[in-house]
Structures are given as structure tokens and as C-alpha cells.
C-alpha positions as MATLAB code, in Angstrom:
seq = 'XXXXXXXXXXXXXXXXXXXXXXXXXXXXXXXXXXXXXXXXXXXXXXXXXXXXXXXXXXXXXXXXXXXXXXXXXXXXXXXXXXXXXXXXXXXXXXXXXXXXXXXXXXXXXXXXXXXXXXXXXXXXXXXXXXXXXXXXXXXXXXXXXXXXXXXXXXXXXXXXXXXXXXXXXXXXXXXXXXXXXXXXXXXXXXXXXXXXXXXXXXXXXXXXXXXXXXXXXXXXXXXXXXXXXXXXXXXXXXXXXXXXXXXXXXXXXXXXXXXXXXXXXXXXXXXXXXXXXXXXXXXXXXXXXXXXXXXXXXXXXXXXXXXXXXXXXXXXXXXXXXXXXXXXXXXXXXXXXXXXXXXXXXXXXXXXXXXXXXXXXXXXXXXXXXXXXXXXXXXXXXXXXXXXXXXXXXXXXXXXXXXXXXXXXXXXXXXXXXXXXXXXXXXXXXXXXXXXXXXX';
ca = [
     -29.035  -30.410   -0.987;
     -26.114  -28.504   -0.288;
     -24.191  -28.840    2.808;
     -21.904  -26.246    4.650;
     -18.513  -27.039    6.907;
     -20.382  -27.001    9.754;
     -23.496  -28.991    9.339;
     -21.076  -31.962    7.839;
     -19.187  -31.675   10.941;
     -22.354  -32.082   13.189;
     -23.573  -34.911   10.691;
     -20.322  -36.758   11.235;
     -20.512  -36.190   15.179;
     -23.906  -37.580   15.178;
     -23.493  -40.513   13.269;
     -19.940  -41.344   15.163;
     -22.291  -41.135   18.734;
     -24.760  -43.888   16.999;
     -22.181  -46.504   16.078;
     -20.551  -45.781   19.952;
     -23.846  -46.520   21.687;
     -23.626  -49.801   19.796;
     -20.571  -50.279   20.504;
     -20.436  -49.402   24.424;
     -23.132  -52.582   24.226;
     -20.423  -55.133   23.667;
     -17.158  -54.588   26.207;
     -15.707  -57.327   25.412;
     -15.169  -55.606   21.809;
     -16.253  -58.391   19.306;
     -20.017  -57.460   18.095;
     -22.189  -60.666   18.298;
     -25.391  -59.645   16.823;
     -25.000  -59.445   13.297;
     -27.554  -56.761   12.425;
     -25.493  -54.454   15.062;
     -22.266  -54.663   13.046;
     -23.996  -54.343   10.097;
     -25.446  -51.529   11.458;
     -21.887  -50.029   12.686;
     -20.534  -50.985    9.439;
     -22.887  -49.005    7.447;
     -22.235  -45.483   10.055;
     -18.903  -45.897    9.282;
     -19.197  -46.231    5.613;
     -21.489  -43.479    5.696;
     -18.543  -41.411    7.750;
     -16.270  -42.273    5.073;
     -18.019  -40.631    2.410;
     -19.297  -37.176    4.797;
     -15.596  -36.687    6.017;
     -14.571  -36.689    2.091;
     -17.191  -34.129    1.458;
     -16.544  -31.993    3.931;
     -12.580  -32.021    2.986;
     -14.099  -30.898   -0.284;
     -16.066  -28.358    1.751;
     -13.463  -26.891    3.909;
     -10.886  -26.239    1.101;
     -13.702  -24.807   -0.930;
     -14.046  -22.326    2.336;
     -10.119  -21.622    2.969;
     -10.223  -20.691   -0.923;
     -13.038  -18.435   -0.201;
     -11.844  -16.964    2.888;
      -8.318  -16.290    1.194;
      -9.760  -14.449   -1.771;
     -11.899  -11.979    0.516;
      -8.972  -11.105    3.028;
      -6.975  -10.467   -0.308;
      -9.825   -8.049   -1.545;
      -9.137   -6.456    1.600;
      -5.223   -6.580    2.394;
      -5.006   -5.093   -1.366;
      -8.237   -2.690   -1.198;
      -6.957   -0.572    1.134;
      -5.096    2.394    0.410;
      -1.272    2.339    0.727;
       0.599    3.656    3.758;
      -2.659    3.089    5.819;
      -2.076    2.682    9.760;
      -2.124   -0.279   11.463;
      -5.529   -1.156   13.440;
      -5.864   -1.002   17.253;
      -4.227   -4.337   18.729;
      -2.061   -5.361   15.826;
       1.739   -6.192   17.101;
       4.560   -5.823   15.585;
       5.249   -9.333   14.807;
       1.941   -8.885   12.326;
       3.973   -6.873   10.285;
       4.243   -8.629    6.422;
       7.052   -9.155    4.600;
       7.568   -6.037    2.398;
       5.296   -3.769    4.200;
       6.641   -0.204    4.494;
       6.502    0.586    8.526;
       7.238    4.285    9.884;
       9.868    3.916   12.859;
       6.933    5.700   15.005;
       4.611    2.836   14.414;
       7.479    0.070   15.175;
       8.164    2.014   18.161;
       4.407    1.732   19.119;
       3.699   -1.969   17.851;
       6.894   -2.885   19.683;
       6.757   -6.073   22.360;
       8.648   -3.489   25.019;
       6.147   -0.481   24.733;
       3.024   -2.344   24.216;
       4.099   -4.705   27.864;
       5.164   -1.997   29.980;
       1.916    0.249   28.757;
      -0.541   -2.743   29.619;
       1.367   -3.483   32.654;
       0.858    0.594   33.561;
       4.339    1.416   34.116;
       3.631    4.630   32.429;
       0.725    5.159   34.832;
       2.820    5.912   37.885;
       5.135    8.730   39.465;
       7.262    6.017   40.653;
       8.180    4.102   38.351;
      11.059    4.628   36.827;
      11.520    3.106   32.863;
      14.377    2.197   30.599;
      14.344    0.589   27.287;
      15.409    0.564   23.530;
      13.544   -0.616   20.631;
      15.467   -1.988   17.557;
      13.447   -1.400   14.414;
      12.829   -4.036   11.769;
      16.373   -5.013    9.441;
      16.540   -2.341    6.784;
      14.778    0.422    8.576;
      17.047    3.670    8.140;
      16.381    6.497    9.768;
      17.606    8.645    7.059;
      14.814   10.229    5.058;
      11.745    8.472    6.347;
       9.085   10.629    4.534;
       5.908    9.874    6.354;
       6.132   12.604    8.719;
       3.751   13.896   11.078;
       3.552   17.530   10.571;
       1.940   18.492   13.777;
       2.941   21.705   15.840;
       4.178   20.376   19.305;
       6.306   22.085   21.974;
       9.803   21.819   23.442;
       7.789   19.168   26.601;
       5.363   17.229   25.025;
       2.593   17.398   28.075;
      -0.909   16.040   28.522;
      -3.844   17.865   29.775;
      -7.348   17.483   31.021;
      -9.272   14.349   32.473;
      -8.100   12.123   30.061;
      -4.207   10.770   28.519;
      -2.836   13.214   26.623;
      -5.282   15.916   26.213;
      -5.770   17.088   22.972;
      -3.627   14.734   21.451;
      -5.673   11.891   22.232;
      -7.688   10.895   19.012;
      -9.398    8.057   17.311;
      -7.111    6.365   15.210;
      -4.640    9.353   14.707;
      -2.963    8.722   11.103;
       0.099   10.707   10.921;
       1.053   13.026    8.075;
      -2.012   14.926    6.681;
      -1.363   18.551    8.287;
       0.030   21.255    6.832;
       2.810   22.848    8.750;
       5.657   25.614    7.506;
       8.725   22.650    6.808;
      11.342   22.935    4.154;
      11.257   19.980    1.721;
      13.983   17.815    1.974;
      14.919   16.773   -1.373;
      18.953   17.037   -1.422;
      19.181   13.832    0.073;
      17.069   12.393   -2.825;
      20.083   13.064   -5.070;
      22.871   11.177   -3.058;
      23.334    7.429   -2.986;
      22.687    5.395   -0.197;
      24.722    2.515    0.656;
      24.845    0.347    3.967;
      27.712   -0.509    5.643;
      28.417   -2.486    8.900;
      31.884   -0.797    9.845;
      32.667    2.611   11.754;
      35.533    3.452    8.917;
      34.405    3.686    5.423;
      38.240    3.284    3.049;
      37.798    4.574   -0.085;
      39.935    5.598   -3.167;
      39.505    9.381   -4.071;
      40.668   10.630   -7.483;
      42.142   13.877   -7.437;
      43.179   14.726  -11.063;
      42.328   12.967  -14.514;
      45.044   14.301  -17.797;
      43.285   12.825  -20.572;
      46.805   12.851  -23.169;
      44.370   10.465  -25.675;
      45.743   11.396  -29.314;
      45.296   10.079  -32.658;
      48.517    7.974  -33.257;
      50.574    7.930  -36.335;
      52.366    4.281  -37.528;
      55.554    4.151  -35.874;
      58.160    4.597  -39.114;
      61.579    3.576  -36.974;
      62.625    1.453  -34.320;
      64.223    4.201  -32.480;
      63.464    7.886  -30.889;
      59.487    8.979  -30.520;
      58.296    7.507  -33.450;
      54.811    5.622  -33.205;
      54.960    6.670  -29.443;
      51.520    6.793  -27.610;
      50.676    9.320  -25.396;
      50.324    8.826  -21.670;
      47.608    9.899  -19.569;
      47.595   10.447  -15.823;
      44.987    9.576  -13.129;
      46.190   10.499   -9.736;
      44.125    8.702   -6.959;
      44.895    9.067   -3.004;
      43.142    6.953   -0.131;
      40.849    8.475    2.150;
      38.818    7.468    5.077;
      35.523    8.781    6.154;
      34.358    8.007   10.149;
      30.955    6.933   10.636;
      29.323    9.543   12.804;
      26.344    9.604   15.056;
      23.375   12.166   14.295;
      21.041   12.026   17.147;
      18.711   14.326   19.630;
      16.405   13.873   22.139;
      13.007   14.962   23.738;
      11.034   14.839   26.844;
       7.607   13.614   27.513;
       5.467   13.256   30.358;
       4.194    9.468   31.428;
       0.994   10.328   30.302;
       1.937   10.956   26.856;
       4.481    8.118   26.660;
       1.365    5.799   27.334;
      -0.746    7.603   24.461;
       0.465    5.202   21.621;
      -1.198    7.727   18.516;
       0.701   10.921   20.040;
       4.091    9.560   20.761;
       4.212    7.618   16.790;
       3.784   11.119   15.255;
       6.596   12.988   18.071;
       8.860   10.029   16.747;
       8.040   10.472   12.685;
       7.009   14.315   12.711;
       9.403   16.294   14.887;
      12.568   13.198   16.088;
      13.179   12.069   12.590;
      12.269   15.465   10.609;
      15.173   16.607   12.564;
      17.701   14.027   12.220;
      17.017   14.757    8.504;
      17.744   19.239    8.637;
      20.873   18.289   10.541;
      21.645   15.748    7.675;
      20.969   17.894    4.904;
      23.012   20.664    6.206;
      26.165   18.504    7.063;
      26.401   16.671    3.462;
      25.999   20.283    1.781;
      27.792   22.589    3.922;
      29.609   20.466    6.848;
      32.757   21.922    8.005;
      34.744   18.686    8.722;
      35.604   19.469   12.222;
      34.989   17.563   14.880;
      31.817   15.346   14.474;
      30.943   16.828   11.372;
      30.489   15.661    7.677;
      32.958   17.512    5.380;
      29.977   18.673    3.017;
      30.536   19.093   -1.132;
      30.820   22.653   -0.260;
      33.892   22.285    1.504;
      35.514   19.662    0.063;
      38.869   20.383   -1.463;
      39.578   20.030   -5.076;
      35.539   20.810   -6.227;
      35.208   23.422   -9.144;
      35.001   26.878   -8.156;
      32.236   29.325  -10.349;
      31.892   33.016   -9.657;
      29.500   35.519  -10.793;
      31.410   38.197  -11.793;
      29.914   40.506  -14.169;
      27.221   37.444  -15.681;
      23.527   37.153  -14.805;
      22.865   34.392  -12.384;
      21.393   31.941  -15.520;
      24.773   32.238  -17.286;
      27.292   31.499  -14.116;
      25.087   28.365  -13.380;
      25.586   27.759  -17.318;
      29.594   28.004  -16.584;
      29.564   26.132  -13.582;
      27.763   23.371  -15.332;
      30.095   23.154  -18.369;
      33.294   22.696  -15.614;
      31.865   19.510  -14.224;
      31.513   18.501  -17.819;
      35.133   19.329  -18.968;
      36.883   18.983  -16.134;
      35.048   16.443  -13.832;
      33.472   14.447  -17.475;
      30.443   14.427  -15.113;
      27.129   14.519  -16.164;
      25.548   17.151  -13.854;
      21.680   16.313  -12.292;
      20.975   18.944  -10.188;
      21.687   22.555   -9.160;
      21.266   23.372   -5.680;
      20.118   27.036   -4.753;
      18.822   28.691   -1.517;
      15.067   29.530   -1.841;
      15.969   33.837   -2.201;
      18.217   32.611   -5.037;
      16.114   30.719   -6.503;
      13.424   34.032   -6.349;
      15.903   36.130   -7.901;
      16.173   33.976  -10.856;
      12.418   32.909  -11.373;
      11.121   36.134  -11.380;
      13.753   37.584  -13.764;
      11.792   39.236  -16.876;
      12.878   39.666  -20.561;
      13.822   43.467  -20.139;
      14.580   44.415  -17.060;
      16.454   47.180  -17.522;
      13.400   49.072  -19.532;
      10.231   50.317  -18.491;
       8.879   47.540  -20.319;
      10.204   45.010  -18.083;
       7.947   41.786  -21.011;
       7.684   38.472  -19.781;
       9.249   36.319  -16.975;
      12.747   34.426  -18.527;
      11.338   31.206  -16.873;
       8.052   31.069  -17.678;
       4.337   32.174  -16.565;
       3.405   31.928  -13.307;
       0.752   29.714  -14.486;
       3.278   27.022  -16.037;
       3.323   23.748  -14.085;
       6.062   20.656  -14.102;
       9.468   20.492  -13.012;
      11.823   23.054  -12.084;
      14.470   23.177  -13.996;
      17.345   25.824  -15.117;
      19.224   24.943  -18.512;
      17.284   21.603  -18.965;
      18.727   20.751  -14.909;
      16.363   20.275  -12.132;
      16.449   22.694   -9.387;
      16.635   21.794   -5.950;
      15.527   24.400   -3.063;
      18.069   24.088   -0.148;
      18.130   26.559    3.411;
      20.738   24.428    4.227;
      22.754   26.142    1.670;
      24.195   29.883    2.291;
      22.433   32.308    0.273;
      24.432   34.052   -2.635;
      25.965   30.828   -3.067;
      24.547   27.708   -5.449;
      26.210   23.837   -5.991;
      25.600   22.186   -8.992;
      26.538   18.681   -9.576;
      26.474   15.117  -10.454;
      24.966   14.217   -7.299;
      24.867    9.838   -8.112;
      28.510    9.837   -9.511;
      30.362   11.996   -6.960;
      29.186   11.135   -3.560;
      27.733    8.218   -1.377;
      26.266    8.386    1.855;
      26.539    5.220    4.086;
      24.170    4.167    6.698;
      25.454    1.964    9.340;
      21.650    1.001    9.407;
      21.895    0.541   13.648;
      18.661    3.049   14.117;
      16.870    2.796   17.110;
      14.344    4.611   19.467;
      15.326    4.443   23.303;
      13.333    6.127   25.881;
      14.799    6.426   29.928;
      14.831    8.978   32.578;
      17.570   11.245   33.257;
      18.781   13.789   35.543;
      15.419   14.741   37.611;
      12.607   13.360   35.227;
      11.935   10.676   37.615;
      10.314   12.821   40.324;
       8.148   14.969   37.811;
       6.890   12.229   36.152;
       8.519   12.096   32.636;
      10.689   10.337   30.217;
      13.071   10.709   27.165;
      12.333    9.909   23.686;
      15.923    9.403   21.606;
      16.436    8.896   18.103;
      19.830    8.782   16.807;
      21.440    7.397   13.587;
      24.778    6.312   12.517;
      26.277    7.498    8.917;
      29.129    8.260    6.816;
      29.642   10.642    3.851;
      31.768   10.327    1.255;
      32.927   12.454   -1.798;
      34.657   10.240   -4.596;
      35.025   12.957   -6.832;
      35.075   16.527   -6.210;
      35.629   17.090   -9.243;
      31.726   16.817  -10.728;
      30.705   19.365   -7.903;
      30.890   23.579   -8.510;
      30.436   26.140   -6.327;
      28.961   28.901   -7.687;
      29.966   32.463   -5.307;
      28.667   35.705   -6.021;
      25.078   34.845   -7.177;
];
């Protein structure tokens, strides 16, 4: 009959007790009956053979137990929240973690919430939590999307009001947000310095000729041409990106709430700012110098073309001058109207069908076989095409964190702040694989 882990280990107990009541009959140790140690003798043999079993038993189990919690690591659907009571230090190897839920999971948060810290008008609370190695702040894209105010408040009998909710999992409601999608385009390097040095080149004169045989020893003859590359060294500061908000204790201590402030409104900001600074930054002060601004990039006007054949001009100009390979064209959204709804004859009562399509035809967006990317960050009337992977990097010093303290009067009204800040750099190798395109 078959045997489970636990009924061998009561077996074993059992028959151990039998041969230590014989035993416990001779204190001197030495067994002078012989039918006794015979009898001892045969528990122990009979020990022998249940504690091999049941080493069969119990690695029969641990295989059984491990296949079942794979079934159900690996059953669930990705991206899915972390239960109630799991920590931070739970978190596997290679599992994608929003900063909100790090912040949450944290050792910091989770003591001073147990302790109640949050719970009282007195106390007064300072910390900073470090997220995992690798964690950038810079396009996280599970974002809760979840209208909030300018103080973040809790209401009613309970902690946090309306925000407090069973198992709130960020990033399922529909809000009016831009899509961030420039910052898909641009490379992302880390870095551990605050000065990124980096060789920029300014011109290329390809002089590459078919050669003849040289047919003397003296003057030009047989002479190969020279080509120039002109490089200069630039730096590029890494800058901080950062902004704040304030919460009440109540909702600091509501763990569901504060993970989707920190992923849906702290970090969806970060990445606007962002977005606007590597496409339109202005180089002064703590600003990016954005592609749009950056000396020595193509320049594209309208002029007297439609908008389909400038962004046909600008893209041949990264591809004879810059020998780019342009991947995107960057357009604000009224732009981008203007040039999607554009029909076959507009300038007839018969205005036929739309250049770009039906309305009804689905895939990518795309303008001369390039993909189209939808940018407020850029001014309207003016577009940027590009090869986005060849002529800039973006470098994350990769420090993120999440600190939360009390300043100026916060600690009699019984609040806190939430900051999230990054560090980055931006760079713009060659400007010559960018266009501006004016006029549109």
C-alpha cells in the first residue's frame, strides 16, 4: 500500500519510541537479554529501509510541488501585481517591477506604515527609496492613468476615500494623455559620470574617384583623391529632470493609491518634460539642446510644395548629405491632420479619395514608406525627420529614486512629499541625419 511523507514520518517516530523504551531498560547501555537486542536490531533495520522510502517520497513531493507553483508563476498573465504581503526582496530575477510597486514593496515604506508613522499629525517622516539596479525612470510604460488633483487627499471614514480599493492594478483607465513614442526612437545608454565626452562630426567631403594608373613618377599623375571628415569634441552635462507632489498621511499609508500617483502622474511627467527637451530644448541653462536646435542639422522649407513633397526633400538631405538612413518623421498632431485628410483633387468640386488611404485602413502610419510619429512636444507648422538610432543617444545616469519628506509647513497639516527625479544626458553625434522641415 502506498505511503505518503507524512505517514512514513509518523511510522519512523513510532518505531524509533519502541526501540527507546527498550533501551531506557538497560542504563548501563550494553543490552543483556538477547531477544531485546534482537528486537532493537530489527526496529532499526526496519528504520533503515522507511527513512529510504520516504527520501524517495519527499523528492517525489518537492518534484510535485515545483511543477504546480510553475503552472502558476507561468499561468498568470504578464505584468500582473504583486499580492498583498509580498516584499520587495520576493522580487525574481528578471521580473519587470513598476517604480510605484518598488516604492510600495520597499523595507522603508512597508516599516514605517506598520509601525503607523503615517497615522499621526506628529510625526514627522523622511526617507528615500533606491529602486532595484537597472530601473530607469525614463519611459516606464505601465502608467496609471487615473485623474487625480494638484493634493492628493483622502476622504470619508476610511484611508484614502475613494481611492481605497481591493487590489488596485494600475493602468487600465482611459484618460486624455499624448503617447509618448519619440523616446522609442532614441538610444539609451547608461553611464555612471555627470560629463558625457564625445566626438561630434561636423562635415563629411566624400572626394572618392575612380583612379587612373599613375603613368610618371612626377606631377599629379596616379594621384588619389582626398576626402575630408572634420570632427570637434563636445561635452554634454548630465542634468536632473525631477518634480514633486504632496499627499496627505492618510494617503501616503494607502499602499494601492500612492503606486499609481508614482507610475501614473510622477513618472508620466518626468517623461512630457523629456520628450520636449530632446526635440525642442533650447540649451540654456538646465536644458537639453534638442535636434531642433542643434547647429549644423539640415534645414527643409515648404515653399511653394505640398506638405508630402517637403517631407520627401527633407528626407533625401539626410540621405545625401548626412548618408543617413532616415526612420522616422516627427509631426505635431494638426500637421499630421492636414496631411491625412488630404484628398486626390482638392482643388475641384470633386475633391475623390483621401491621398493616404480610407479611413477604414488599419497598420502603421507611415508617409513615403517612413513611420510617423505624433509629437505636441513639437511646434506646429514645423516637422523633424531623421535617423533617430544613428544620430543621437540619450544617457541615463540610472541613479532614480523616490524620496518622500516634509517641507515648509506640511508637518502641522498632516502631509508629505512624494519626489521623483532622474538624472540624464543627451547627445547629438550627428546633426547631420536630422531636418527641419519650416513652413508646413
Amino acid at each position: 500500500m502506498s505511503m505518503t511523507v507524512a505517514e512514513a514520518r509518523s511510522e519512523i517516530k513510532t518505531l524509533f519510541e519502541q526501540a527507546d523504551a527498550i533501551e531506557t531498560r538497560y542504563p548501563d547501555g550494553d543490552i543483556t537479554e538477547a531477544d531485546d537486542l534482537k528486537e532493537v536490531k530489527r526496529l532499526l533495520g526496519e528504520i533503515d529501509g522507511l527513512e529510504t522510502k520516504l527520501a524517495t517520497l519527499e523528492d517525489s513531493e518537492a518534484r510535485r510541488n515545483r511543477i504546480a507553483a510553475g503552472i502558476e508563476r507561468f499561468g498568470q498573465p504578464p505584468g500582473r501585481n504583486f499580492i498583498p504581503g509580498a516584499q520587495l526582496k520576493d522580487i525574481q530575477e528578471g521580473m519587470t517591477v513598476s517604480p510605484g510597486d518598488q516604492f510600495v514593496l520597499s523595507r522603508e515604506y512597508r516599516e514605517l506604515k506598520n509601525n503607523g508613522r503615517f497615522n499621526s499629525a506628529l510625526t514627522r517622516v523622511q526617507f528615500a527609496i533606491n529602486l532595484k539596479d537597472g530601473t530607469s525612470l525614463i519611459l516606464w510604460k505601465n502608467r496609471l492613468a487615473s485623474e487625480q488633483k494638484t493634493l492628493l487627499y483622502g476622504s470619508g471614514a476610511s484611508s484614502g476615500g475613494a481611492f481605497v480599493q481591493n487590489d488596485l492594478r494600475p493602468g487600465y483607465i482611459d484618460i486624455l494623455q499624448r503617447d509618448l513614442v519619440v523616446m522609442d526612437l532614441i538610444l539609451r545608454v547608461p553611464t555612471e559620470s555627470d560629463t558625457i565626452e564625445y566626438v561630434r562630426e561636423d562635415t563629411f567631403t566624400n572626394a572618392a574617384a575612380m583612379t587612373a594608373e599613375a603613368s610618371a613618377t612626377t606631377g599629379t599623375s596616379g594621384t588619389k583623391p582626398e576626402s575630408a571628415l572634420a570632427y570637434s569634441t563636445q561635452t554634454s552635462a548630465v542634468r536632473t529632470l525631477a518634480h514633486w507632489v504632496p499627499v496627505t498621511n492618510r494617503m501616503l499609508a494607502d499602499a494601492p493609491a500612492i503606486r499609481g500617483t508614482i507610475n501614473g502622474r510622477l513618472l508620466l511627467g518626468l517623461d512630457l518634460e523629456l520628450e520636449d527637451q530632446v526635440l525642442t530644448g533650447d540649451g540654456t541653462g538646465e536644458n537639453f539642446t534638442g535636434i531642433i536646435n542643434t547647429a549644423g542639422i539640415n534645414i527643409q522649407g515648404k515653399g511653394t510644395d505640398n506638405e508630402l513633397d517637403a517631407i520627401f526633400k527633407a528626407r533625401t538631405q539626410i540621405r545625401v548629405t548626412g548618408h543617413g538612413r532616415p526612420n522616422a518623421v516627427v509631426l505635431h498632431p494638426n500637421d499630421w491632420q492636414v496631411i491625412r485628410l488630404t484628398r486626390e483633387n482638392a482643388a475641384t468640386g470633386t475633391l475623390g479619395q483621401y491621398l493616404m488611404g480610407p479611413p477604414s485602413q488599419v497598420g502603421a502610419i507611415t508617409v513615403w514608406g517612413i513611420p510617423v510619429v505624433e509629437s505636441e512636444a513639437l511646434t506646429e507648422n514645423t516637422g523633424l525627420i531623421g535617423d533617430f538610432r544613428m544620430g543621437c543617444t540619450m544617457f541615463d545616469r540610472e541613479q532614480s529614486a523616490i524620496r518622500v519628506g516634509t517641507i515648509d509647513d506640511q508637518f502641522v497639516r498632516n502631509m508629505q512629499t512624494i519626489l521623483a527625479e532622474l538624472r540624464a544626458a543627451f547627445v547629438v553625434y550627428r546633426p547631420s541625419v536630422f531636418t527641419k522641415i519650416t513652413g508646413i
